[in-house]
C-alpha positions in Angstrom: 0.0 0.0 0.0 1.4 3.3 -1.1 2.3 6.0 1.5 0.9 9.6 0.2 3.7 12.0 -0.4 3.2 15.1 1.8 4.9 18.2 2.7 5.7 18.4 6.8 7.4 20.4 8.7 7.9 18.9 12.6 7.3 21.6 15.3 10.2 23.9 15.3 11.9 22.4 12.7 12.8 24.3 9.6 12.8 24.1 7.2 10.0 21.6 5.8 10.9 18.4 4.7 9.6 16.8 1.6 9.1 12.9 1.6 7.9 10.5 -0.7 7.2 6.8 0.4 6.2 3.3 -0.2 6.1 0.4 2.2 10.0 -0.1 1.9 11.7 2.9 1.1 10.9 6.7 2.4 13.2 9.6 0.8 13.2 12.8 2.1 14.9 16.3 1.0 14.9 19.4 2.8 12.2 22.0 0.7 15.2 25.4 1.1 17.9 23.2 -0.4 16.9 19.7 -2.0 19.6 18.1 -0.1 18.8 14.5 0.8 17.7 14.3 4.5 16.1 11.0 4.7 16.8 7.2 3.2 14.7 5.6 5.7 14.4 1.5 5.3 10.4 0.5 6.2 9.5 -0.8 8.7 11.9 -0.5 10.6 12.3 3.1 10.4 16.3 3.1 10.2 17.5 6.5 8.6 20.9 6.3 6.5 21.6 9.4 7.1 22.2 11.4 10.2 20.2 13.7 12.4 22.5 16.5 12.4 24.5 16.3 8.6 26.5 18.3 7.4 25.0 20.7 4.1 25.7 19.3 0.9 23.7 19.7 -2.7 22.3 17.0 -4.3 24.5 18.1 -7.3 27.7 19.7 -8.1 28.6 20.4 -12.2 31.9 21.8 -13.0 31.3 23.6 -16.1 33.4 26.1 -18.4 34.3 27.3 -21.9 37.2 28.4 -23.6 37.8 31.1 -21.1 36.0 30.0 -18.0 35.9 27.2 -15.7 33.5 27.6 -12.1 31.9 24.9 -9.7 27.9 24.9 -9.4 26.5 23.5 -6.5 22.8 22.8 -5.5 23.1 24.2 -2.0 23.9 27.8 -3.6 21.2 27.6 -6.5 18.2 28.6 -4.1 15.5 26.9 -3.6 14.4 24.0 -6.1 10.4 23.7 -7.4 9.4 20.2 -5.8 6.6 18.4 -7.3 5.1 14.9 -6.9 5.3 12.7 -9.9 1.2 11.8 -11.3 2.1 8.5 -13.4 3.9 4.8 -12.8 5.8 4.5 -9.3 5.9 6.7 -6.5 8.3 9.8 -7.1 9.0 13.7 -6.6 11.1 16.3 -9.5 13.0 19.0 -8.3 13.8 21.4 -10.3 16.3 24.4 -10.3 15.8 27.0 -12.6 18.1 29.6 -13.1 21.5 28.0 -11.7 23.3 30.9 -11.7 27.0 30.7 -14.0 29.1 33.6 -13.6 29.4 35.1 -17.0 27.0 32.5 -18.4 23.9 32.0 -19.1 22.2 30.1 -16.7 21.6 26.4 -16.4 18.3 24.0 -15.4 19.1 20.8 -13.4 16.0 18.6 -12.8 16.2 15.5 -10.8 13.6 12.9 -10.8 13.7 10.2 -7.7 11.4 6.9 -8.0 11.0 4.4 -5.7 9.2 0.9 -5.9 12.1 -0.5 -7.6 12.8 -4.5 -8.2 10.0 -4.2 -5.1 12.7 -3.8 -2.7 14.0 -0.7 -0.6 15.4 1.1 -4.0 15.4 4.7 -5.3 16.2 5.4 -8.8 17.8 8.7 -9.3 18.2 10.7 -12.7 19.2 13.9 -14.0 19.1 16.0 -17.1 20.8 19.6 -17.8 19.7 22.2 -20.2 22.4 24.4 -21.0 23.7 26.9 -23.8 25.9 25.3 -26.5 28.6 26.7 -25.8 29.1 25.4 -21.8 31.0 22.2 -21.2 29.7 19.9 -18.2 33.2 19.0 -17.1 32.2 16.9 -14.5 29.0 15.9 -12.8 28.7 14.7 -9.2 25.5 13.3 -8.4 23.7 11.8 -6.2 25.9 13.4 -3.2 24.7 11.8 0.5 25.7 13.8 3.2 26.6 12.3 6.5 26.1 8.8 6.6 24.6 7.8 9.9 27.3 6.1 12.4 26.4 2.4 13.4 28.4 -0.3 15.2 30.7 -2.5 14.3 30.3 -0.7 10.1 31.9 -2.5 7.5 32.8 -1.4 3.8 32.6 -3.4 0.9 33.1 -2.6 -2.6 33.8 -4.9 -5.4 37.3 -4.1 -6.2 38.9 -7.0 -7.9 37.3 -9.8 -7.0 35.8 -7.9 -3.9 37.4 -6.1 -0.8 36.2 -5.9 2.9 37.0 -3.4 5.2 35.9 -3.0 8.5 36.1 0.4 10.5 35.9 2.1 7.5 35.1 5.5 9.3 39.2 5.5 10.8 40.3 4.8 7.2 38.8 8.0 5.9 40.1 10.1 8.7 43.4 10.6 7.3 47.0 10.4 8.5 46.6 13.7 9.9 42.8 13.7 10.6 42.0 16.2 8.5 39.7 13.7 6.2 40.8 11.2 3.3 38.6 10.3 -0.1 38.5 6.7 -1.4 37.4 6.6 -4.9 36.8 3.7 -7.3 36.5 4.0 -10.8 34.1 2.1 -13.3 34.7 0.4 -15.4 38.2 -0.3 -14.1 39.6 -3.2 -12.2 38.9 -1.1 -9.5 34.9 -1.5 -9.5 34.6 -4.5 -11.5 30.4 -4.1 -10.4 28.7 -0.9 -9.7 27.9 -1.2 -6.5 29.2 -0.4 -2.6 27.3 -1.6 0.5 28.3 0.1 3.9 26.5 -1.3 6.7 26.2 -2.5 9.9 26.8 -6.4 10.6 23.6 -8.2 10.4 22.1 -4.8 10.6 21.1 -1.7 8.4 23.3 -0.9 5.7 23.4 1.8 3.1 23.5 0.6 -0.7 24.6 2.8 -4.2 24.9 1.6 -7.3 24.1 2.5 -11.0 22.2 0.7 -13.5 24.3 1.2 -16.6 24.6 -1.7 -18.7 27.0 0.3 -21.6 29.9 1.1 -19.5 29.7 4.6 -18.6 32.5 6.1 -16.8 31.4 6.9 -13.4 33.7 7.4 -9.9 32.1 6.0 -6.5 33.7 7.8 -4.1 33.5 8.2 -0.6 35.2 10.7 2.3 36.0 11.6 6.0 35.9 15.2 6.7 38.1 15.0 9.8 34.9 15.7 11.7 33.6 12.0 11.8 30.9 12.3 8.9 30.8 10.7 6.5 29.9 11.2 2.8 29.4 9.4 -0.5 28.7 10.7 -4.1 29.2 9.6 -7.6 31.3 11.1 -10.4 30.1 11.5 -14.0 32.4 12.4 -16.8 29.8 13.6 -19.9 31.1 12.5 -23.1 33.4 15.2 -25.0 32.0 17.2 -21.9 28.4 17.6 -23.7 29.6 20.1 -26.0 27.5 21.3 -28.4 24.5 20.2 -26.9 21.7 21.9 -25.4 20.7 19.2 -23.5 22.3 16.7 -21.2 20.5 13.6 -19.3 22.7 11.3 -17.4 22.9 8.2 -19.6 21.7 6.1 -17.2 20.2 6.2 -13.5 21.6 5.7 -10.2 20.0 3.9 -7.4 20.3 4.5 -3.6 18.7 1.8 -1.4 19.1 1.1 1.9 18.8 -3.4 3.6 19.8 -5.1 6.8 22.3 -8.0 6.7 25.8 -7.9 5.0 27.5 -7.2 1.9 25.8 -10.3 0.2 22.2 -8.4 0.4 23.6 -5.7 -1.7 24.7 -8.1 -4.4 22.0 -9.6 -4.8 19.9 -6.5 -5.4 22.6 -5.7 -7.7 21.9 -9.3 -9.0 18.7 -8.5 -9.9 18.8 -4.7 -11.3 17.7 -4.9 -15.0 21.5 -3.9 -16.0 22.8 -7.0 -14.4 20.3 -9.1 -15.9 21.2 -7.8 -19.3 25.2 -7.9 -18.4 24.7 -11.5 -17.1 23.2 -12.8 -20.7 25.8 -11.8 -22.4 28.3 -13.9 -20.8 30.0 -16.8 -23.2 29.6 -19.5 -20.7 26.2 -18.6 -20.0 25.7 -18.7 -24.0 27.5 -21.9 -23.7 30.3 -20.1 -26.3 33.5 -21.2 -24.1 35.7 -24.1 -25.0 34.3 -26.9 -23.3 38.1 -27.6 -21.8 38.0 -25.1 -19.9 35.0 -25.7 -17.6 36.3 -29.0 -17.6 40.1 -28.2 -16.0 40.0 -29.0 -12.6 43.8 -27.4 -12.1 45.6 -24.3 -14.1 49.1 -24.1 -12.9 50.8 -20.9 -13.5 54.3 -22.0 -14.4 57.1 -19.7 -16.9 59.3 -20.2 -19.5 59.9 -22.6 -21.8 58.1 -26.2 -22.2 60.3 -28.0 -20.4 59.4 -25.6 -17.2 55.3 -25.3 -18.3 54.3 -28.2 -20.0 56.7 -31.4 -18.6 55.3 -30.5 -15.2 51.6 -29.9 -16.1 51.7 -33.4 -17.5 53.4 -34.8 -14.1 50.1 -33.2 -12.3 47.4 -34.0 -14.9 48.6 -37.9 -14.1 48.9 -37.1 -10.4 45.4 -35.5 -10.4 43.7 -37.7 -12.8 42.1 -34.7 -13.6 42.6 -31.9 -16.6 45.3 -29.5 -15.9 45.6 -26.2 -17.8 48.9 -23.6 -17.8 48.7 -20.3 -18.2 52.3 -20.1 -20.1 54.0 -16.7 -19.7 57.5 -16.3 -20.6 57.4 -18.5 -24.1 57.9 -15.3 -25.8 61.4 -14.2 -27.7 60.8 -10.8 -25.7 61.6 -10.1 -22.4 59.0 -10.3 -20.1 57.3 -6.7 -19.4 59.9 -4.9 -21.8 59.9 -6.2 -25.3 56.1 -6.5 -26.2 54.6 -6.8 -28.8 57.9 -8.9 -30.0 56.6 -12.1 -28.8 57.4 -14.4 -32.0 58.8 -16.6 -32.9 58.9 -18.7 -29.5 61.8 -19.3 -27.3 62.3 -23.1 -28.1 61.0 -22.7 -31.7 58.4 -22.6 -33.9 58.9 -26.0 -34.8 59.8 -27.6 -31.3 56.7 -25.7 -29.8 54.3 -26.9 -31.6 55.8 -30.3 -31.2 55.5 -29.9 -27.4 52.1 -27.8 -27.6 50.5 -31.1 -29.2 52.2 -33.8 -27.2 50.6 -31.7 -23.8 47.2 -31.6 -25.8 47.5 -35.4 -26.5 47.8 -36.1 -22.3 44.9 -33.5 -21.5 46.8 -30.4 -20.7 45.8 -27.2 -22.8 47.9 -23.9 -23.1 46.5 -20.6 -22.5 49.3 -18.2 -23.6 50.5 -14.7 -22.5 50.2 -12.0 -25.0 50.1 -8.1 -23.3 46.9 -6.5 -24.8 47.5 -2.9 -24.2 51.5 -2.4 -23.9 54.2 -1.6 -26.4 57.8 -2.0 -25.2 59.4 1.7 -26.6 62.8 0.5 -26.4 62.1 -2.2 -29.1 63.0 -2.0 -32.8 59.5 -2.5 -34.0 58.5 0.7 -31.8 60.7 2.8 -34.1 59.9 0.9 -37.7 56.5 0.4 -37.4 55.8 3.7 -36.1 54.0 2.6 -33.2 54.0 6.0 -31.1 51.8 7.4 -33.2 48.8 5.0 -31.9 49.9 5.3 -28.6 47.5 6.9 -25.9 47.7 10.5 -25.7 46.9 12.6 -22.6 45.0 16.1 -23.1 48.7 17.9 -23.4 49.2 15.5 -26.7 51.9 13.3 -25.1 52.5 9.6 -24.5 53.0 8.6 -20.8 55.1 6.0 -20.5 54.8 2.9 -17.7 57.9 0.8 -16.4 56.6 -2.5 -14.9 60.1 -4.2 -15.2 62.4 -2.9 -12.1 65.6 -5.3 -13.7 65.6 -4.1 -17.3 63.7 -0.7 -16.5 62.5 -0.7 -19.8 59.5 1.7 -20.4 56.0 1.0 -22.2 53.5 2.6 -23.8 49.8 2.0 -23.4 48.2 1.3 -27.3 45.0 2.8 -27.9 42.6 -0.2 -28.6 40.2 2.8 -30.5 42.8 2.7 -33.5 42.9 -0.1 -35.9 46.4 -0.1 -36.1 46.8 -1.7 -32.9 43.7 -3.9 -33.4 45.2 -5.5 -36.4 48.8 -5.9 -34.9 47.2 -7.5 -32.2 44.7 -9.9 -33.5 47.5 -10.9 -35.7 49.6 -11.9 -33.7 47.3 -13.9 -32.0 46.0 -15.7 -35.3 49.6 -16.9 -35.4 49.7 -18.1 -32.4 46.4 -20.1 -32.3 46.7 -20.8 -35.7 50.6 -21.5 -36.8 51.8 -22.5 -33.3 48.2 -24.0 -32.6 48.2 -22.3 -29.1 44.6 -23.6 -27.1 43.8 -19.9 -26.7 45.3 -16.2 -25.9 45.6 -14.7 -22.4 44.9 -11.1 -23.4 47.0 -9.2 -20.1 45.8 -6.0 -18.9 42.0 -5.8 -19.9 40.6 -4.1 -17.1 43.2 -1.4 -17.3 41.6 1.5 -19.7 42.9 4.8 -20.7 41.5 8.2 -21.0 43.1 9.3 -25.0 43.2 12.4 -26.6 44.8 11.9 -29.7 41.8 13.3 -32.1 43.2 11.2 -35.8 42.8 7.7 -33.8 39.0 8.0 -34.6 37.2 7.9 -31.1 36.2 10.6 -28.9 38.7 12.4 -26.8 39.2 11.9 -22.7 36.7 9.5 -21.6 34.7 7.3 -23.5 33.3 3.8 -24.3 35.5 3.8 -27.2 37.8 1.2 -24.7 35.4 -1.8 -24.4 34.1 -1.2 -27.8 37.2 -1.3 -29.5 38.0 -4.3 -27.1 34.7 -6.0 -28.7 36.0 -5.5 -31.7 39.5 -7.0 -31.3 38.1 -9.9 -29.7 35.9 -10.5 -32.8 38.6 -10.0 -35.3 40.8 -12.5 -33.4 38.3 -15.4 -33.5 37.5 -14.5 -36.9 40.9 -14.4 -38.2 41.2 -18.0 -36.6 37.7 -19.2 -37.3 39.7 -22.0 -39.2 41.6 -23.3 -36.2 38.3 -24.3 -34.2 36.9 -22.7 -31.4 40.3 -20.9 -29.3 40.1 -19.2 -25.4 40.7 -15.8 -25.3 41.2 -15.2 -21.3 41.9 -11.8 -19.6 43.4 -10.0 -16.5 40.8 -8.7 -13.8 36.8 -9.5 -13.4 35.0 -6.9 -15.3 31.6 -6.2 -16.4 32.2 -4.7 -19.9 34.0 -7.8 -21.5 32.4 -10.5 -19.9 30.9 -11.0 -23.1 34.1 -10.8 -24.7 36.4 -13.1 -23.1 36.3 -16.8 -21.6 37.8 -16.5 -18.6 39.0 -14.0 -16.5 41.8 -13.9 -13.9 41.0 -13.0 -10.3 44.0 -12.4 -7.9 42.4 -11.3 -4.8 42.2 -14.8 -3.3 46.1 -14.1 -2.7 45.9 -10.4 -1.4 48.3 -10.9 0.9 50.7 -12.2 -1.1 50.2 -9.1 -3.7 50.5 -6.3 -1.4 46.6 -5.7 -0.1 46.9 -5.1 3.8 44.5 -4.5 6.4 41.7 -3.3 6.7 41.2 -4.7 3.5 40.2 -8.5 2.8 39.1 -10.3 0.1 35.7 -11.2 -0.4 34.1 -12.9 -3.7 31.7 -9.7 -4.8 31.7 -10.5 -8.5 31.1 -14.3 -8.3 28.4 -13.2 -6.3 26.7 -11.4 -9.3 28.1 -12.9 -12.2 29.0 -16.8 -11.5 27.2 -18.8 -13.5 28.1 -16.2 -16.5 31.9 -16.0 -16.5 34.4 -18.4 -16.0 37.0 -16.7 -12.8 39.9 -18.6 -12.0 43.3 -17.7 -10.4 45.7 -17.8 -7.4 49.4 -16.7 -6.3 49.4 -19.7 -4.3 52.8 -21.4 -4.3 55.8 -23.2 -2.4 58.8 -21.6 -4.0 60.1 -18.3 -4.9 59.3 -16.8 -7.8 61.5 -17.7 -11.2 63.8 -15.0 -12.8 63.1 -14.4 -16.9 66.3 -16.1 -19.0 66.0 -12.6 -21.1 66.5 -10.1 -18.2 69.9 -9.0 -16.8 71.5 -12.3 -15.7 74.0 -10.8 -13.5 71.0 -9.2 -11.4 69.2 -12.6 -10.6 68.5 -12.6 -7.1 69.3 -15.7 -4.9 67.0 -18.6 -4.5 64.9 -18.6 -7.7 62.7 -21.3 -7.1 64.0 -22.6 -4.2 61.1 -23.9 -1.0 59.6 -21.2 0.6 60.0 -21.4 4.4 57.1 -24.1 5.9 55.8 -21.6 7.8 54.3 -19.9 4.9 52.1 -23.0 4.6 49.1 -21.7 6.2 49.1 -19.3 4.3 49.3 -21.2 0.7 46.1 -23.4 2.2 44.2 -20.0 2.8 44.1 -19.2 -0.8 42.9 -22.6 -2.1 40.2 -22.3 0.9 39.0 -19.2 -1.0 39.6 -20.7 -4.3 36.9 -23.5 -3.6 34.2 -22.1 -1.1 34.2 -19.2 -3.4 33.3 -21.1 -6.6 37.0 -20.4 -8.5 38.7 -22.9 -10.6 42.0 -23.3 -8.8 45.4 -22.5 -9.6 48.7 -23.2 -8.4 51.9 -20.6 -8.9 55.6 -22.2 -10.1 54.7 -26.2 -9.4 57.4 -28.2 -9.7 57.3 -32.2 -9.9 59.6 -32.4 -6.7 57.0 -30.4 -4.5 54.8 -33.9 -4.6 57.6 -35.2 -2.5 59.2 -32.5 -0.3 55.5 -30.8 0.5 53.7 -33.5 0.4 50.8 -32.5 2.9 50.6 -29.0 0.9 50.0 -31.2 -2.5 47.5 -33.2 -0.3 45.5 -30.3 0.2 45.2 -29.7 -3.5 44.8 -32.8 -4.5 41.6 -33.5 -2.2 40.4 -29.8 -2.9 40.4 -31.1 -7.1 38.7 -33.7 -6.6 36.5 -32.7 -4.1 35.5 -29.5 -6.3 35.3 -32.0 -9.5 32.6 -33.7 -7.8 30.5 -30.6 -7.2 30.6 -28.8 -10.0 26.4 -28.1 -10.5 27.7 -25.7 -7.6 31.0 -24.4 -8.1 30.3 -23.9 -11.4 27.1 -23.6 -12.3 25.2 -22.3 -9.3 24.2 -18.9 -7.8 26.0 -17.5 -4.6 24.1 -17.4 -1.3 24.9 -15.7 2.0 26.4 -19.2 3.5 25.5 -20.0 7.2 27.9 -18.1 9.7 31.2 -20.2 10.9 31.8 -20.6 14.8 35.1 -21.1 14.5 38.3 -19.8 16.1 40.5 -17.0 14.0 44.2 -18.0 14.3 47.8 -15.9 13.4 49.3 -17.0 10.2 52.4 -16.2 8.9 52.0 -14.4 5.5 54.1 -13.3 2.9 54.0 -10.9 -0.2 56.1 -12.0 -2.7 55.9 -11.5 -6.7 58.7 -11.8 -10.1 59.5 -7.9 -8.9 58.7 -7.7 -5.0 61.0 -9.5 -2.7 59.5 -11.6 0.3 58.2 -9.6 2.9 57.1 -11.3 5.6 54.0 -10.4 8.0 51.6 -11.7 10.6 47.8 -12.0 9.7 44.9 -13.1 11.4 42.1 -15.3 10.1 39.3 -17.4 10.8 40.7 -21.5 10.4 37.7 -22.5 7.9 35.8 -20.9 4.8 32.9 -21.8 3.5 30.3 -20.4 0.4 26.7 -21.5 0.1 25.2 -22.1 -3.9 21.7 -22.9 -5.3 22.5 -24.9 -8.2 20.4 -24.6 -11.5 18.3 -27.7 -10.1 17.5 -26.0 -6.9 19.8 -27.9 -5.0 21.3 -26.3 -2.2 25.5 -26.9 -1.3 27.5 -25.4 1.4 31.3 -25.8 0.5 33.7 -26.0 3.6 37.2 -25.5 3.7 39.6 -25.7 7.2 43.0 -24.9 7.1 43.6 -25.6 10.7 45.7 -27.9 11.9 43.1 -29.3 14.4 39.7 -31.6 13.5 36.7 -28.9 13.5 33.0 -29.5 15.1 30.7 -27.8 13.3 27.0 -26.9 13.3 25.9 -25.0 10.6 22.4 -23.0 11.3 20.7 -23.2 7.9 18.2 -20.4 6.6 15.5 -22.8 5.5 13.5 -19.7 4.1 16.1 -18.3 2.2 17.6 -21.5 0.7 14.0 -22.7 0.2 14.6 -25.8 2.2 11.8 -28.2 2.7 11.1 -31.4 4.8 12.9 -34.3 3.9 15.3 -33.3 1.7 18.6 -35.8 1.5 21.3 -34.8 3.2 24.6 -35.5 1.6 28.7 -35.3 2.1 31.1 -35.2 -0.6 34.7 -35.0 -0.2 37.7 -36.8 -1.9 36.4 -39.7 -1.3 33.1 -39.9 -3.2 29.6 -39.0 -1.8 27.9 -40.2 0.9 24.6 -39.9 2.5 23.9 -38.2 5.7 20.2 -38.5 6.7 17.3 -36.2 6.0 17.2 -32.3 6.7 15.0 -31.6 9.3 13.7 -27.6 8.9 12.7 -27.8 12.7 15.6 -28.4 13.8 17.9 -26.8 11.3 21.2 -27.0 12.3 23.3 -29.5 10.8 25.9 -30.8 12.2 29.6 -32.5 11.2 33.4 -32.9 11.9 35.9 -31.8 9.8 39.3 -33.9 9.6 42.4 -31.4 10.1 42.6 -29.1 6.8 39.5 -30.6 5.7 37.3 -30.0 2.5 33.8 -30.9 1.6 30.8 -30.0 -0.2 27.1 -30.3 2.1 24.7 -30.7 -0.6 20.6 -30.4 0.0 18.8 -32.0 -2.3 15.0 -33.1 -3.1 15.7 -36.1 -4.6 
């Protein structure tokens, strides 16, 4: 039943607040201003935002011309004309005028707020500028929140990567010298691979933002301390060639402010089931069922370098010690030096002719080859940089110059970013990748750097300058061209760096590192959590892990005489813990696995680490309706113990740094599989046998009477009784470092 909207003002209070209201939501601005006063969850009556907050406009637009450049904020535009929406869902306009621009004529802003969406405690939030022709709309911020109320015990979580965790988020943004501090992720970017943040209280209210874009708009979420203790939050548009020209702006798409009560897992599922998401998710090759089948059918990848003998010969050790399908991502096969020599890849280390040899006899024993091949960088130090004229595709800034990166701290050898908009580097890229599938007969292409895009200014490449969708679109179109170009070859894997909505319908299979954020620098209060499976499993293919036993290897091409000691060599035990962490996350999270640098010996000298893989492969090979097919759930809360482990951050660049983390001794992830089957997957990494009871949400898993209860593990699958929803808590031992799936099923 709809609430009226209605104009009060409280005894004494001024000025009058305007609300609007369903059963779920209520929104509320203040009438002088239009800044938002009220996000108020229903029932329950929870406001997001605080009673005493600090002013701040709905909007701020940085606008200029050729001569002129000013800020325009809503609290400073007067009064806005509120008005309640007639037609469809409940909703109010406000409306600015005559937003004053010095020297300017002035602007209109009109904002129109519905709620009743996906019914659940949404708002969706749009805006649309008129302006003269002349004015550029530099920047947009909008929705801005002012002063998110303070709750115990709050907890950030944004889907960076695969999805980070922090809790006491409110002393992060207080800055070193608590004067405030802004954290700000950018989409689409590997550093808001969904558009959505949840802050919240555990197991209580929590605020939720999102957008519901499904073209891949550039957008900043951003959130900031002022050194006071509030807390804010607004998103930043960047208008495409800054709306020049145009009379009329409307934000391309709308954002939606919601508020739920539980943890970060509520606010992906309403992300799950916004109508961008939906469309996003359908355009996924697995879910189209385009991805190799050998890929959903690998239950290792071991991330090994150099040449066959150091990639493949080991690979086909494991695939016979697994009895399972073992992929390699294979960098380092390349003529160039690693991170310095790109695009010179071919011909191969070894050979044309003795790779192919060795790509075909790994085929023949069930081990497939998913190789390196840098998508976006161009070594400048290389001859082909010069000869084929390669700067002149490069990405350009707005002064007109190239800025160069330097990944490689041995050779320091600089690298340009390529601008993906040009064909140029489209057809040098796709092929070099037909010769690989196609001459070398690779199994597919790992394209590195995807989720790293580029603002480029260069005006003869063809696209728009600054920002743009020109990026994934011109990464559409590359990925098109190479399976084209190879169409003959069968159907090849094109795999990329970083979880990402834009190209999910682009590549295979995306790499996901944040399983192993210890080892690649993330550091309290920051923890991995699995965001993006939680949205997009059952669409996309995400595998990946740092997880190894040695050190890194050193690259035969770099500077031999700065090899450091102990390439390769066992990492101390006491790092163990730490290895078993990220295959813990790998499994309960719904990842294919992967191991870093194996080498044959390691099934002999760590023998219980190997054990742990081998019973986490075949436990996961068993349970794949779930771990890859199904659809995250929140999974039942763990009473365990949280333990001390020694960690270590370690990479082919960084040398070891050791460190002392605390963590809870067992994992676990709940999935509804496409039959309605319900599994819990459990992994311990403690060193002790764990008693477990497990209290089951029988509502929200759907859980009836009498559904068989059932325990796999290395061993096989074996019945445990009936579920009783009466009495639901189920109950079970695991064996030290133990691994199992719990599966619920109706027949």
């Amino acid at each position: 039943m709809l609430l009226a909207a209605l104009i009060s003002s409280e005894s004494g209070a001024s000025p009058a607040l305007i609300r609007v209201a369903d059963g779920k939501l209520q929104v509320g601005f203040d009438s002088a201003t239009g800044s938002l006063c009220e996000l108020i969850q229903l029932p329950e009556g929870y406001n997001q935002i605080a009673d005493s907050h600090a002013p701040l406009g709905l909007w701020q637009i940085s606008v200029g011309n050729d001569e002129t450049s000013q800020e325009l904020t809503a609290e400073r535009a007067g009064s806005p004309k509120i008005e309640r929406l007639t037609e469809g869902q409940p909703g109010l306009r406000l409306v600015w005028d005559k937003v004053a621009a010095g020297g300017m004529e002035p602007l209109r802003v009109e904002v129109l707020v519905r709620i009743g969406q996906q019914d659940a405690p949404l708002s969706r939030w749009e805006l649309s500028i008129t302006k003269p022709k002349n004015v550029r709309l530099k920047q947009v911020r909008f929705p801005r929140v002012s002063s998110l109320r303070q709750r115990p015990d709050e907890v950030l979580a944004v889907p960076r990567q695969l999805g980070m965790l922090a809790r006491a988020p409110r002393a992060l943004m207080k800055g070193r010298d608590n004067k405030g501090a802004r954290l700000t992720w950018r989409s689409p970017q590997a550093d808001m691979t969904v558009q959505c943040l949840a802050f919240y209280q555990q197991d209580g209210p929590g605020f939720y933002a999102a957008c519901d874009d499904a073209r891949g708009y550039r957008k900043d979420f951003s959130m900031w301390g002022d050194g006071k203790g509030l807390l804010h939050f607004e998103i930043i548009h960047e208008p495409e060639q800054q709306a020049e020209g145009m009379t009329g702006f409307q934000l391309p798409f709308a954002a939606v402010l919601g508020a739920f009560c539980g943890d970060w897992t509520a606010a992906a599922e309403f992300y799950r089931e916004s109508p961008s998401a939906k469309i996003i998710a359908e355009r996924g090759r697995f879910h189209r069922g385009l991805t190799p089948a050998w890929i959903a059918e690998t239950g290792l990848w071991l991330w090994n370098r150099g040449r066959s003998q150091q990639v493949l010969e080991p690979a086909t050790v494991m695939r016979k010690h697994l009895q399972a399908p073992v992929s390699v991502l294979w960098h380092w096969w390349h003529n160039c030096p690693y991170d310095a020599g790109f695009p010179e890849y071919l011909p191969p280390r070894e050979g044309a002719e003795a790779f192919k040899a060795a790509l075909a006899a790994a085929r023949r024993q069930d081990v497939r080859a998913l190789l390196y091949m840098n998508q976006r960088l161009w070594g400048t130090m290389t001859q082909s940089w010069t000869h084929e004229n390669a700067e002149t595709y490069a990405v350009k800034g707005a002064d007109g110059k190239v800025r160069t990166e330097t990944y490689n701290t041995y050779m320091k050898a600089p690298c340009a970013p390529m601008c993906i908009g040009t064909q140029f580097w489209r057809d040098k890229y796709a092929g070099l990748a037909e010769k690989v599938l196609c001459d070398l007969k690779a199994d597919g292409v790992y394209m590195d750097q995807v989720g790293v895009w580029a603002n480029c200014y260069d005006p003869a490449h063809g696209h728009i300058p600054g920002p743009g969708r020109y990026w994934s679109e011109g990464l559409a179109m590359l990925t098109t061209e190479i399976r084209d170009r190879s169409a003959a070859c069968g159907r090849v894997a094109l795999g990329g760096e970083y979880c990402g909505e834009p190209w999910i319908g682009n590549i295979d299979l995306t790499l996901a590192l944040s399983v192993s954020a210890d080892r690649i620098g993330s550091r309290p209060p920051w923890e991995p959590i699995p965001f993006f499976e939680a949205v997009y499993h059952s669409s996309t293919i995400v595998f990946g892990s740092m997880a190894g036993l040695v050190h890194p290897p050193y690259d035969e091409k770099w500077p031999q005489e700065k090899t450091p000691p102990g390439r390769l060599t066992l990492l101390d035990r006491k790092f163990s813990q730490q290895f078993y962490l990220d295959h813990a996350r790998t499994f309960a999270w719904g990842m294919q696995p992967m191991m870093a640098n194996f080498l044959p010996s390691l099934l002999k000298e760590r023998a219980e680490e190997m054990d742990y893989v081998t019973r986490m492969v075949r436990t996961r090979m068993r349970s794949l309706k779930y771990l890859l097919h199904g659809t995250w759930l929140r999974p039942p809360p763990l009473d365990v113990p949280s333990r001390e482990i020694d960690v270590a951050e370690l990479g082919s660049y960084t040398p070891l740094k050791p460190a002392k983390r605390t963590y809870p001794v067992a994992l676990d992830g709940a999935w509804r599989a496409p039959d309605g089957d319900i599994g819990i997957a459990l992994a311990s990494i403690s060193d002790e046998k764990l008693s477990l009871s497990l209290p089951i949400n029988v509502k929200a898993y759907g859980l009836k009477d009498g559904c068989a209860l059932y325990r796999t593990d290395e061993t096989g699958r074996h019945r445990m009784g009936s579920f009783n929803p009466r009495d639901p808590v189920v109950r079970l031992e695991l064996k030290p470092r133990g691994i199992c799936m719990v599966e619920f099923c109706a027949k």
